[in-house]
C-alpha positions as a Markdown table, in Angstrom:
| # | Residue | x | y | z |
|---|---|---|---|---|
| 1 | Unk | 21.3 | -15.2 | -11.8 |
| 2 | Unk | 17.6 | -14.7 | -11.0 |
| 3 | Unk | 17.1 | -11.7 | -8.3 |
| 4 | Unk | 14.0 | -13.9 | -6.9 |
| 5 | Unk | 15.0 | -15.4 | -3.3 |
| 6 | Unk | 18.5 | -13.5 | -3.8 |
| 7 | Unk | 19.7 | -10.5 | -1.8 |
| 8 | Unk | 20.3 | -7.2 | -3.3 |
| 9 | Unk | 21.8 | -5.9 | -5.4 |
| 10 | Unk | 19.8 | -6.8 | -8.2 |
| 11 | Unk | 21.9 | -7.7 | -11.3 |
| 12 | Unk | 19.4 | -10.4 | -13.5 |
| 13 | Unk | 19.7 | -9.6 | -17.1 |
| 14 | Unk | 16.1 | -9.9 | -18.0 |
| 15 | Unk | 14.2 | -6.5 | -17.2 |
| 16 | Unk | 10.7 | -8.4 | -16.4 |
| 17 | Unk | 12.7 | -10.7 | -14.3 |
| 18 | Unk | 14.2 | -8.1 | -12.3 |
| 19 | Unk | 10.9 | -6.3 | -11.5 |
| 20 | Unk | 9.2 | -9.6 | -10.5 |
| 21 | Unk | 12.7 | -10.0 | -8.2 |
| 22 | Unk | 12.3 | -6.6 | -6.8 |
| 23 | Unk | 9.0 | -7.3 | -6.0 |
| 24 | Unk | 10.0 | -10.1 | -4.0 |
| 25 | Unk | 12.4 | -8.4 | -2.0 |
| 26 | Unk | 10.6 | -5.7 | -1.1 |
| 27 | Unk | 8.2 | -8.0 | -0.1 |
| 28 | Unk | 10.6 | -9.9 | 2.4 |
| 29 | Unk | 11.9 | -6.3 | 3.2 |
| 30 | Unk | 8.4 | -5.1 | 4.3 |
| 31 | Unk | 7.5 | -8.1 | 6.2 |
| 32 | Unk | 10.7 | -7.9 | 8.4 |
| 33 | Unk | 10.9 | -4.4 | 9.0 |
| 34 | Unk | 14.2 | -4.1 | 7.2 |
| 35 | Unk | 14.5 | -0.6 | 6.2 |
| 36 | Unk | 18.4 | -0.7 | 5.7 |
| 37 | Unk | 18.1 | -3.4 | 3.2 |
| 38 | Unk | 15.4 | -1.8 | 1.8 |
| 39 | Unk | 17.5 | 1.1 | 0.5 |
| 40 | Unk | 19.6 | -1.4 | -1.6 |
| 41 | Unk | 17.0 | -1.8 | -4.2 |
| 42 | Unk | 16.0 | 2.2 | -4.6 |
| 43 | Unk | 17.9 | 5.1 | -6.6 |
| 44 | Unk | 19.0 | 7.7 | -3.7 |
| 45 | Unk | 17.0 | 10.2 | -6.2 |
| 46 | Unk | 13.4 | 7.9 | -6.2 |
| 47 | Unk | 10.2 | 9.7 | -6.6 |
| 48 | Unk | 7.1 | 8.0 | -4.8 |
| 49 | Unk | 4.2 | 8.1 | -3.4 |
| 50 | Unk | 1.9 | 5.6 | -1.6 |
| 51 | Unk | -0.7 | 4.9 | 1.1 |
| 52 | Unk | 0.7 | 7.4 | 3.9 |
| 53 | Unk | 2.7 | 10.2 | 2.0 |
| 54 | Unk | 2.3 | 12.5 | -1.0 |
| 55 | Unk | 4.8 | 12.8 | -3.3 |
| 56 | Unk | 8.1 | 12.5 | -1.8 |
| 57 | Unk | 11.8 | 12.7 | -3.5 |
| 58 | Unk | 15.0 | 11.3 | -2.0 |
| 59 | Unk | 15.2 | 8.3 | -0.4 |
| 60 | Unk | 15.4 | 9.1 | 2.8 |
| 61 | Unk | 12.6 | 11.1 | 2.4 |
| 62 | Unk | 10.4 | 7.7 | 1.2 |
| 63 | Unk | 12.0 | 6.2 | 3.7 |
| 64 | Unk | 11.2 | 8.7 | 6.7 |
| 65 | Unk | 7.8 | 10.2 | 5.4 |
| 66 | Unk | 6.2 | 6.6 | 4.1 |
| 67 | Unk | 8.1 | 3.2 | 5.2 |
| 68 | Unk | 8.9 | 4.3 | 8.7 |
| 69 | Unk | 5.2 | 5.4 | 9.1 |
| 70 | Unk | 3.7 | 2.1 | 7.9 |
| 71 | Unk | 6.1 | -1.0 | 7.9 |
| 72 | Unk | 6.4 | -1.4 | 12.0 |
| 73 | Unk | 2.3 | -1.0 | 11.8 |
| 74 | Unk | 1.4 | -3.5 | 9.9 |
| 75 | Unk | 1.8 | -7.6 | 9.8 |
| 76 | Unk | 1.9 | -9.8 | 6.7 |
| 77 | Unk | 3.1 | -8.1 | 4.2 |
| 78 | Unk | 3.0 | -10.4 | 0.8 |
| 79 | Unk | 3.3 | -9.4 | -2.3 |
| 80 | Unk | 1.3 | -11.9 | -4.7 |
| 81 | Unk | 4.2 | -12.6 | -7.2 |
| 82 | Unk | 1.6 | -14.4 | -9.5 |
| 83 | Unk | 0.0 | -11.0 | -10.3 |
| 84 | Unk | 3.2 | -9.5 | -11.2 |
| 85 | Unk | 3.1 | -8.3 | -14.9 |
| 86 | Unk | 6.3 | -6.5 | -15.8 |
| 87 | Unk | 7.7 | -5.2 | -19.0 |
| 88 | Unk | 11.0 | -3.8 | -20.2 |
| 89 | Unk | 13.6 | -2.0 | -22.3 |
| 90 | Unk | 17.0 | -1.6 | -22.2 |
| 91 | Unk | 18.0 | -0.3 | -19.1 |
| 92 | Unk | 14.3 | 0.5 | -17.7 |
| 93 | Unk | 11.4 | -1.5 | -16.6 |
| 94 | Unk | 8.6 | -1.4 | -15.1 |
| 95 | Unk | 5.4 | -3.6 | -13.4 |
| 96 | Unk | 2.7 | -3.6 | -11.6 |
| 97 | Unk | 1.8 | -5.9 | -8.4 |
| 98 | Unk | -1.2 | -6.8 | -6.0 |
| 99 | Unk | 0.0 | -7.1 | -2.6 |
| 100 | Unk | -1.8 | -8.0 | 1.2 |
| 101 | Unk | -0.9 | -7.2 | 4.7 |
| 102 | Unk | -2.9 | -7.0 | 8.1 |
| 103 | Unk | -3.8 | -3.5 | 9.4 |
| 104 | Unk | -4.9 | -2.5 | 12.9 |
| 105 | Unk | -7.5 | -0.3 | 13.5 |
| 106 | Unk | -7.3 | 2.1 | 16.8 |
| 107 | Unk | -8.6 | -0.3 | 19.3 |
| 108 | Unk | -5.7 | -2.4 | 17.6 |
| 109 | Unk | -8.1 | -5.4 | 15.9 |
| 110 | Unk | -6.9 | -6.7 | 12.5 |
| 111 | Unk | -8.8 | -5.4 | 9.3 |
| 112 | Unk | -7.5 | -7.1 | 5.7 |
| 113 | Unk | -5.3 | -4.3 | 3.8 |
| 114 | Unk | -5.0 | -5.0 | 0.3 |
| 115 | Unk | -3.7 | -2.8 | -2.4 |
| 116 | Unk | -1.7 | -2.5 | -5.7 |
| 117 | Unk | 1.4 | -1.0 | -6.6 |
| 118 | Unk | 3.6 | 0.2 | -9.6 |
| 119 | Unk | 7.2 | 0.3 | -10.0 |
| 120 | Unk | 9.6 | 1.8 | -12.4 |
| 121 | Unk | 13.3 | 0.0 | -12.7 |
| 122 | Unk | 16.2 | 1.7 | -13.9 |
| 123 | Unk | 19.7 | 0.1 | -14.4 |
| 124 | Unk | 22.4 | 1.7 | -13.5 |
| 125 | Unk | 26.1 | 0.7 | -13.1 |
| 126 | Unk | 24.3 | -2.9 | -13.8 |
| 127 | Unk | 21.9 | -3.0 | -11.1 |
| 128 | Unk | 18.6 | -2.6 | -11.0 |
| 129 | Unk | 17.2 | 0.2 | -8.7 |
| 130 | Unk | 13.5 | 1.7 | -8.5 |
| 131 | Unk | 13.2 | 5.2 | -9.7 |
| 132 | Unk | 9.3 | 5.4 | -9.0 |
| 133 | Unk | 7.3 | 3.4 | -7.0 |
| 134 | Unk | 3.3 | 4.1 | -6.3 |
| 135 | Unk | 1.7 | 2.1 | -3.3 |
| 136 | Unk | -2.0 | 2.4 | -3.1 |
| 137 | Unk | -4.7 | 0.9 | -1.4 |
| 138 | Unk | -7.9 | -0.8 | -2.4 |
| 139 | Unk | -11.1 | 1.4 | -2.4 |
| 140 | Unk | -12.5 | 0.8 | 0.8 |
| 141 | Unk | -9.5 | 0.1 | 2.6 |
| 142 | Unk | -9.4 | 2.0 | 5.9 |
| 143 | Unk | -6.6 | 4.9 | 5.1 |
| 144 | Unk | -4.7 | 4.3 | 8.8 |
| 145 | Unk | -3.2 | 2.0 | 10.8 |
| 146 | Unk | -2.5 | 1.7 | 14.6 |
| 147 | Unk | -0.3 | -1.2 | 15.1 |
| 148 | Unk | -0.9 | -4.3 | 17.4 |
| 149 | Unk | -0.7 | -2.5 | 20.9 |
């Protein structure tokens, strides 16, 4: 079963194949806001850090100290799944990713917001769930966003 276009949990066999299907979820995830299913593709014990927070552990730390503080604030999340190169052994993987989305800067106008981001898979009890993930954005990129109003 490929993880790609499939809801969580993510169970494919393949450890490049899962990453590229994480990546697409969390994509989807992003783009709608969906914190909740978010959760179902992360280790509660996850160590990250990304655009808005330093390093954070827990999940519902990444969750309150990064997603909750950029998803809601930005439009158009996509993750370019034809950059994904992902690798793997046994029960870990990892991969790296380019992704897009529109920020907003304080007088709310759209700016482009492009970065890159790294993930590490491990597989536990048969599903795949990320461990570390590392969100950054492109030189240049203005740091915050404001949202559309």
């Amino acid at each position: 079963m490929s993880a790609a276009g499939s809801d969580a949990p993510i169970t494919e066999p393949d450890a490049p194949d899962a990453v590229r299907g994480w990546f697409d979820l969390l994509g989807k995830f992003c783009a709608d806001v969906d914190y909740d299913s978010a959760e179902a593709i992360f280790a509660d014990d996850v160590v990250s850090f990304g655009t808005h927070a330093d390093i954070v552990s827990g999940l519902e730390n990444l969750r309150r100290n990064q997603w909750e503080g950029i998803w809601g604030n930005i439009a158009d999340f996509r993750v370019d799944l034809d950059s994904v190169q992902a690798f793997g052994e046994g029960d870990i993987a990892w991969g790296v990713a380019i992704w897009t989305s529109t920020g907003f800067d304080a007088d709310h106008r759209p700016f482009d917001r492009p970065g890159r981001a790294t993930v590490t898979l491990a597989r536990r009890d048969g599903i795949w769930l990320a461990t570390h993930t590392h969100f950054s954005l492109n030189p240049g990129t203005p740091p915050r966003t404001y949202g559309r109003h």
